[in-house]
Backbone as CSV, one residue per row, in Angstrom:
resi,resn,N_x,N_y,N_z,CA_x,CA_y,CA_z,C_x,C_y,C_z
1,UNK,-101.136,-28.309,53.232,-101.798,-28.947,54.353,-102.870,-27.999,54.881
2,UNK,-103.919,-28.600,54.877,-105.137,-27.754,55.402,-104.892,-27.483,57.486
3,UNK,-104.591,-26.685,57.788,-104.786,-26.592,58.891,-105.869,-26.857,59.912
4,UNK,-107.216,-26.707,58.972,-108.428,-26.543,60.008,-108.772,-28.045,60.209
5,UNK,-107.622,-28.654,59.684,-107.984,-30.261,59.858,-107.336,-30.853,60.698
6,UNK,-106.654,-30.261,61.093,-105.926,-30.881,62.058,-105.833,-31.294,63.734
7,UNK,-105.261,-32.526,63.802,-105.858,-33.057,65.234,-104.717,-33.064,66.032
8,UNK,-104.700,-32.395,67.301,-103.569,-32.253,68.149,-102.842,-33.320,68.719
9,UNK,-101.904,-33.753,69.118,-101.324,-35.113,69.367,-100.597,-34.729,70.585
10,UNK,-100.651,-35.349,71.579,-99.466,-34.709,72.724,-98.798,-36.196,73.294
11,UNK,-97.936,-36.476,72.695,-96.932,-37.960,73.192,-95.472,-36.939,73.726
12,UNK,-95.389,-37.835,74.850,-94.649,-37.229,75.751,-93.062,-38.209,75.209
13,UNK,-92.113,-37.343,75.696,-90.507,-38.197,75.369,-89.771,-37.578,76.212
14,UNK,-88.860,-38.512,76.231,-87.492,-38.835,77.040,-86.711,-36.903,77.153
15,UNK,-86.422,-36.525,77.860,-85.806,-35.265,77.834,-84.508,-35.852,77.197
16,UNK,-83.715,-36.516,76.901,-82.519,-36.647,75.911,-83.388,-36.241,74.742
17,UNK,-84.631,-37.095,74.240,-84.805,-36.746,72.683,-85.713,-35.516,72.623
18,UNK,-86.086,-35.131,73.703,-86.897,-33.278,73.475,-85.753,-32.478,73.144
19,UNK,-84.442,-32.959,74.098,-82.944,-31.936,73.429,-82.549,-32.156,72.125
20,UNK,-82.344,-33.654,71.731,-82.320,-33.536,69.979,-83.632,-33.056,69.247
21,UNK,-84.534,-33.261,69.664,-85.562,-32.473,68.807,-85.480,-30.468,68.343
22,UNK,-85.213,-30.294,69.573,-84.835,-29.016,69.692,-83.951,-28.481,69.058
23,UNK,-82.469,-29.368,68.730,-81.612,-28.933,68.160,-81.891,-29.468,66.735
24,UNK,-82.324,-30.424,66.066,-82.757,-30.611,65.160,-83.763,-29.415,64.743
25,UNK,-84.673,-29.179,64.740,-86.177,-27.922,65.008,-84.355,-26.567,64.680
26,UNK,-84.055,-26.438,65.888,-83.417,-25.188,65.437,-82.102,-25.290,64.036
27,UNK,-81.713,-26.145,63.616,-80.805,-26.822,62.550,-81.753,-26.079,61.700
28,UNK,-83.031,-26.361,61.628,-84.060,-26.211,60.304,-84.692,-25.142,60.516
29,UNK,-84.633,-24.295,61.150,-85.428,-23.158,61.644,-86.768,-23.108,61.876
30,UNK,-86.870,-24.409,62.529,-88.598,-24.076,62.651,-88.457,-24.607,64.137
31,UNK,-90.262,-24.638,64.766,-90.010,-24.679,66.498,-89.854,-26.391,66.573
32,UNK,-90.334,-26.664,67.327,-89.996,-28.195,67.846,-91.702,-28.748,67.530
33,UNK,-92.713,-28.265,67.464,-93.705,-28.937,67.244,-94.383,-28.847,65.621
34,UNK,-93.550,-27.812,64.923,-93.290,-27.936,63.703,-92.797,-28.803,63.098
35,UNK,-91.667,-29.697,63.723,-90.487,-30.079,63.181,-91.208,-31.502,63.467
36,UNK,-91.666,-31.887,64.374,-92.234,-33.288,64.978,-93.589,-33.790,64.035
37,UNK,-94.680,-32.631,63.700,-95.233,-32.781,62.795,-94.847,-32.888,61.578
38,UNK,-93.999,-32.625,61.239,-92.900,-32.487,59.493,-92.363,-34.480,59.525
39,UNK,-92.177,-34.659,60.615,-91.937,-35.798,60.693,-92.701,-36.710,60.544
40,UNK,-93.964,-36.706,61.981,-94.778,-37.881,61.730,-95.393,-37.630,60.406
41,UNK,-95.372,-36.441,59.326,-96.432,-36.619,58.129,-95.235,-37.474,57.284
42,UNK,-93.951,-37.693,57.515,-92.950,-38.110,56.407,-92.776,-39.422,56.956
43,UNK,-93.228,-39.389,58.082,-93.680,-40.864,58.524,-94.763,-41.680,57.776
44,UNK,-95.798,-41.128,57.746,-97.010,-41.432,57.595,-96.845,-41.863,55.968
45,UNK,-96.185,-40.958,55.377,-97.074,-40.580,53.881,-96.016,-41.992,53.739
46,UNK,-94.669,-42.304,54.210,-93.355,-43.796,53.496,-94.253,-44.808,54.480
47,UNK,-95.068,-44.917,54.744,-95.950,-46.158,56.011,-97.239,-46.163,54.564
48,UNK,-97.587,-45.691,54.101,-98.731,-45.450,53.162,-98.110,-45.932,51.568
49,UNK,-96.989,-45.418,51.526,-96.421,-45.605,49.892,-95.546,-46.262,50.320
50,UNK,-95.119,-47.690,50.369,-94.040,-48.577,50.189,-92.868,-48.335,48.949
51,UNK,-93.833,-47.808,47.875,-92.838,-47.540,46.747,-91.432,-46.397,47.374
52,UNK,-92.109,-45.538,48.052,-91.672,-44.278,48.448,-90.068,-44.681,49.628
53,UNK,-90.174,-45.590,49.648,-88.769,-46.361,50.587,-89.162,-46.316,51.688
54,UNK,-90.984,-46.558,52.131,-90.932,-46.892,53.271,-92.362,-48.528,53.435
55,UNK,-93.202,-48.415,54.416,-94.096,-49.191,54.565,-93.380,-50.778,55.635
56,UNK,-94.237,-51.432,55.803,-93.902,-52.907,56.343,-93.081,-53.804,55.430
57,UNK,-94.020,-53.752,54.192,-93.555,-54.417,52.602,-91.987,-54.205,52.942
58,UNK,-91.638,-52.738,52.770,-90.144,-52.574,52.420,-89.299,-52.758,53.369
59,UNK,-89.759,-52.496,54.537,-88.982,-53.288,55.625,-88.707,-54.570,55.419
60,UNK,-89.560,-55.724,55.588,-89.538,-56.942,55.300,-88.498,-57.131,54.948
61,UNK,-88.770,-56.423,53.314,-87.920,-56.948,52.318,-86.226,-56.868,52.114
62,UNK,-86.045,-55.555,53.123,-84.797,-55.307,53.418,-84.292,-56.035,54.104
63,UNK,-84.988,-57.008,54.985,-84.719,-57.785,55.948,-84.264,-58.730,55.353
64,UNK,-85.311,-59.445,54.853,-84.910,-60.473,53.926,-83.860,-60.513,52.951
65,UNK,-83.604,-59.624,52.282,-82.342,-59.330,51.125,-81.109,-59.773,52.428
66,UNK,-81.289,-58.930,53.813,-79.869,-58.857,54.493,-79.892,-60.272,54.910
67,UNK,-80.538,-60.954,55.034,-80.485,-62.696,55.998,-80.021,-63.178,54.465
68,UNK,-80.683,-62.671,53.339,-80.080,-64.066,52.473,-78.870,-63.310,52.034
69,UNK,-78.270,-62.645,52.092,-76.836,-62.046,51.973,-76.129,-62.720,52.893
70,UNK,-76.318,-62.390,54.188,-75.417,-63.190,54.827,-75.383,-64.484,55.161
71,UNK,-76.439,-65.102,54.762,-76.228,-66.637,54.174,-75.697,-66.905,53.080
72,UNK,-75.720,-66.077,52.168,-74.969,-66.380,51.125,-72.998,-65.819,51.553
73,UNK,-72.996,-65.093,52.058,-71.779,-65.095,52.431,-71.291,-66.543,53.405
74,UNK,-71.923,-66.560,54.636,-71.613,-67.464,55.175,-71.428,-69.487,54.437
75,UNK,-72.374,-69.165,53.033,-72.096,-70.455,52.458,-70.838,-70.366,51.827
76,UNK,-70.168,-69.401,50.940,-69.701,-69.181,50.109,-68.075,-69.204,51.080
77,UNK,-68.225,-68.438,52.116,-66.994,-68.968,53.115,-66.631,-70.441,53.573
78,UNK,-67.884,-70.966,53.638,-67.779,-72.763,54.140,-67.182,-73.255,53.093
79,UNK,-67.775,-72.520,51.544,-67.412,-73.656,50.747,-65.769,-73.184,50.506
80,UNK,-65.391,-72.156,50.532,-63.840,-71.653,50.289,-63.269,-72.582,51.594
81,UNK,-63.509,-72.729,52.295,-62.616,-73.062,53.720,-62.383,-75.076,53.263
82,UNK,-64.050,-75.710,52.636,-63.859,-76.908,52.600,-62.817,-77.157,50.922
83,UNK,-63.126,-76.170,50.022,-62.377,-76.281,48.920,-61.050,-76.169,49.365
84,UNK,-60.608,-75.519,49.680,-58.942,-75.083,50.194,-58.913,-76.785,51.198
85,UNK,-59.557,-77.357,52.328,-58.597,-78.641,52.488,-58.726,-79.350,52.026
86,UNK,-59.668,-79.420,50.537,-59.399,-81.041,49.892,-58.473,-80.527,49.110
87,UNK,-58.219,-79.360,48.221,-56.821,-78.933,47.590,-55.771,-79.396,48.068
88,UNK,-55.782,-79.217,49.918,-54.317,-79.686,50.556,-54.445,-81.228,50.470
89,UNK,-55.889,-82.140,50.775,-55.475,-83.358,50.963,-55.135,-84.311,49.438
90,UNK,-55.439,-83.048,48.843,-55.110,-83.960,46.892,-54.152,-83.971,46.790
91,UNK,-53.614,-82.402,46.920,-51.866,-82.549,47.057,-51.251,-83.343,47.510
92,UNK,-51.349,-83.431,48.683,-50.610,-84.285,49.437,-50.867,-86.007,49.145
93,UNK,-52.347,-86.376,48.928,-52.248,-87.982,47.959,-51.563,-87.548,46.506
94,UNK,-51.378,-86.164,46.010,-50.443,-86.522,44.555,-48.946,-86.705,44.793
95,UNK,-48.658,-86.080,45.867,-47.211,-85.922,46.616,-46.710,-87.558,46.625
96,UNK,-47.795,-88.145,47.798,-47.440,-89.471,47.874,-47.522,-90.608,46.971
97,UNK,-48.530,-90.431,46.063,-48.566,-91.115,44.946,-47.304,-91.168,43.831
98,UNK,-46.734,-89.167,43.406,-45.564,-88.950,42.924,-44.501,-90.124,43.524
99,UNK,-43.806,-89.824,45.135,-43.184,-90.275,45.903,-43.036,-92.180,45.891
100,UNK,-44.545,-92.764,45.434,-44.478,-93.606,45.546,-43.785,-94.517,44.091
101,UNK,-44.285,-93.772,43.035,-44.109,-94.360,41.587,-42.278,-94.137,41.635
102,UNK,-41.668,-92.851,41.755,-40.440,-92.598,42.225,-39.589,-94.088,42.601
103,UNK,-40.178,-94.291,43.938,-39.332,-95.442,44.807,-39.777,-96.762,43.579
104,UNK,-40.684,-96.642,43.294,-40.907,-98.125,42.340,-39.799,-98.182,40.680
105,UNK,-39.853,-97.157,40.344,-38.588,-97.240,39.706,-37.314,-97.001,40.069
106,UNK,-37.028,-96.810,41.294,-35.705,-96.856,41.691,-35.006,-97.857,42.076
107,UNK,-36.597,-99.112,42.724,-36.309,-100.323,42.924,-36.445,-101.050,42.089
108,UNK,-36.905,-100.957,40.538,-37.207,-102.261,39.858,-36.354,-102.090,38.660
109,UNK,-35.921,-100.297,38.361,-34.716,-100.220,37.989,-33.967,-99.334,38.038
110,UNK,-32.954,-99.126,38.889,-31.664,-98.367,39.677,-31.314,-97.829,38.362
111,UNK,-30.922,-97.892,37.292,-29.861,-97.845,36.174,-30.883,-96.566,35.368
112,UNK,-31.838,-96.911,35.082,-32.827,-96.069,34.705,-33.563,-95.015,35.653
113,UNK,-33.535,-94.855,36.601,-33.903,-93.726,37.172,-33.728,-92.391,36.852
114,UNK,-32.299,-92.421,36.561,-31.807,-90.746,36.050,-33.097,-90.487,34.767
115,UNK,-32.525,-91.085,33.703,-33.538,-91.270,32.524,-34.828,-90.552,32.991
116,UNK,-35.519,-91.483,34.154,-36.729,-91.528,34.527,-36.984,-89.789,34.956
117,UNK,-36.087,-89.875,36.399,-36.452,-88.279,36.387,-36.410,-86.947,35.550
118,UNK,-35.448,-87.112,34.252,-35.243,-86.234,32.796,-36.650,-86.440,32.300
119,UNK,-36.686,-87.610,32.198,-38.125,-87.527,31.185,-39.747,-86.655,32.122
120,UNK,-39.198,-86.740,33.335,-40.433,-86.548,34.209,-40.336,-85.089,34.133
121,UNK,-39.351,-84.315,34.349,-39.027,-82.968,34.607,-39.138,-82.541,33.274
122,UNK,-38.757,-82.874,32.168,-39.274,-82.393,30.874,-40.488,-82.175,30.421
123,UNK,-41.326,-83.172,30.937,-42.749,-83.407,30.319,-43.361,-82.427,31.537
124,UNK,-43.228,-82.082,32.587,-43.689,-81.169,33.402,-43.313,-80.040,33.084
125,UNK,-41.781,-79.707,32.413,-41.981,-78.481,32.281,-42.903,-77.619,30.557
126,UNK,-43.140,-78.910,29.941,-43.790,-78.626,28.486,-45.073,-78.467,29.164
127,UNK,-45.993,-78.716,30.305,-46.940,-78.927,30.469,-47.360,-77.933,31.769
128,UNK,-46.024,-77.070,31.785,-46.363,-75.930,32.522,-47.140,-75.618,33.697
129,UNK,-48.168,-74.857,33.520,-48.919,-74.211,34.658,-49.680,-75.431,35.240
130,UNK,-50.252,-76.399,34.062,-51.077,-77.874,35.198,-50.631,-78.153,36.055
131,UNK,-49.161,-78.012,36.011,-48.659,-78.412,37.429,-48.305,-78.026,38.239
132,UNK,-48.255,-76.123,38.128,-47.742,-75.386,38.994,-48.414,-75.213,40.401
133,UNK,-48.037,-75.040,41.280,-48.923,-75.116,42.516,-48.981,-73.788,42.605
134,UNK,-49.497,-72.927,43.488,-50.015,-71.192,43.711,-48.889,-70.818,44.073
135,UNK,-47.651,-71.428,44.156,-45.906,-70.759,44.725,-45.371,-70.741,43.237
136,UNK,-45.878,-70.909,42.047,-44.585,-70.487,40.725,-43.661,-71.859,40.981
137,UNK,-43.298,-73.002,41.604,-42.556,-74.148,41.366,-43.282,-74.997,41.032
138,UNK,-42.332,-75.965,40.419,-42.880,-77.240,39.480,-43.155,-77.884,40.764
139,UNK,-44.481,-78.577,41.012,-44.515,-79.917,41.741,-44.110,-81.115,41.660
């Protein structure tokens, strides 16, 4: 850095951040108007080079990545929350549907029912996991 180029800047701050400056400045061993210039040039040069992880560009864009993240989270929760109650309301029309075919052979024939439920519990258990619900029992 050429010194004889340089233009003096005097922006005034908060006495909380002249005390972190200070202790920052002494962390690094240099004075406090060393340390402030070390800055605004590492300011300057990521405001100039976007590549460099700084500029408006890369702001933006960080912005943007975080809104469509958490829209994408927030969809991806709606859709888990609406998937999980039509799961419960299928179940429960297969429950009643099961329940219903049940009573129709019990009423049209009493004698055959046993039969009926052997053959039902057999063919469910050859057919395994299709029917398992997320508890490990046959439905």
């Amino acid at each position: 850095m050429n010194t004889s180029k340089k233009v003096q800047l005097g922006p005034r701050v908060k006495r909380e951040s002249h005390e972190t400056l200070q202790r920052l400045a002494g962390a690094n061993s240099c004075s406090v108007a060393y340390y402030v210039e070390q800055v605004l040039e590492e300011h300057v040069k990521r405001q100039r080079h976007p590549d460099a992880g700084g500029g408006v560009m890369h702001e933006l864009a960080t912005e943007i990545n975080e809104h469509l993240a958490a829209n994408a989270q927030h969809l991806e929760n709606a859709i888990s929350r609406e998937l999980a109650g039509t799961l419960v309301r299928l179940e429960r029309q297969l429950d009643a549907v099961k329940t219903m075919i049940d009573a129709l052979v019990r009423t049209l024939s009493p004698k055959d029912h046993e039969a009926y439920v052997k053959n039902v519990r057999s063919a469910l258990q050859k057919l395994g996991p299709l029917f398992e619900g997320g508890n490990g029992r046959l439905q």
